[in-house]
N, C-alpha and C positions, 0 to 999 in steps of 0.2 A: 367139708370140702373133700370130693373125689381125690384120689391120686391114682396114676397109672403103673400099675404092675408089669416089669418088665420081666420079658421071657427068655435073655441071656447076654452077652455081649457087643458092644456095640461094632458097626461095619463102618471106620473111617472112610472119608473119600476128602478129596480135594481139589478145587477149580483155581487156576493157577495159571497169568498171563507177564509177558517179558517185560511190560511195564504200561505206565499207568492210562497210555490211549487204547490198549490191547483190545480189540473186538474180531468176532466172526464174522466172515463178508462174505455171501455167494460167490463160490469161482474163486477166490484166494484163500492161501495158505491159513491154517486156524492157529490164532494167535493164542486164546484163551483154550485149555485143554481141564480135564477131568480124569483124573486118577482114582479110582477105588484102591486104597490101601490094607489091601486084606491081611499083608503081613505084620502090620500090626493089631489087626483085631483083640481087642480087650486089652492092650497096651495101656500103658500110666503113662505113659512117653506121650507128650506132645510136640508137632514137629511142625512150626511154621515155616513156610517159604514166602518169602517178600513175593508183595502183591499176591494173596495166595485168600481162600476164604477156607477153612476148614467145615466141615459137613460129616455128624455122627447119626447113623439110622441105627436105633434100638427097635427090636421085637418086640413086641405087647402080648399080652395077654389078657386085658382086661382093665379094667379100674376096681380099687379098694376103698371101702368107706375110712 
């Protein structure tokens, strides 16, 4: 079985809305927003926010046998 060789730390981000009907609507205010949290890059800290989804993109490099 492959595995994927990563090429350094991961780039938190976060999608995160005021509660739980929250949607994007043409022409009104955006309920649901998206934060890259680059101040924590490679952080141990996890930081949930109600109604919130967390999102980590790691760099690859490859796959290893």
């Amino acid at each position: 079985m492959p595995f994927i060789r990563l090429a350094g730390t991961s780039t938190p981000s976060q999608m995160m809305r005021s509660d739980v009907d929250g949607a994007n609507c043409i022409g009104q205010f955006s309920e649901v927003k998206v934060r890259e949290d680059s101040d924590r890059e490679g952080s141990q800290e996890n930081i949930v926010a109600p109604m919130s989804v967390n999102i980590y993109r790691f760099p690859v490099v490859g796959t290893a046998q």
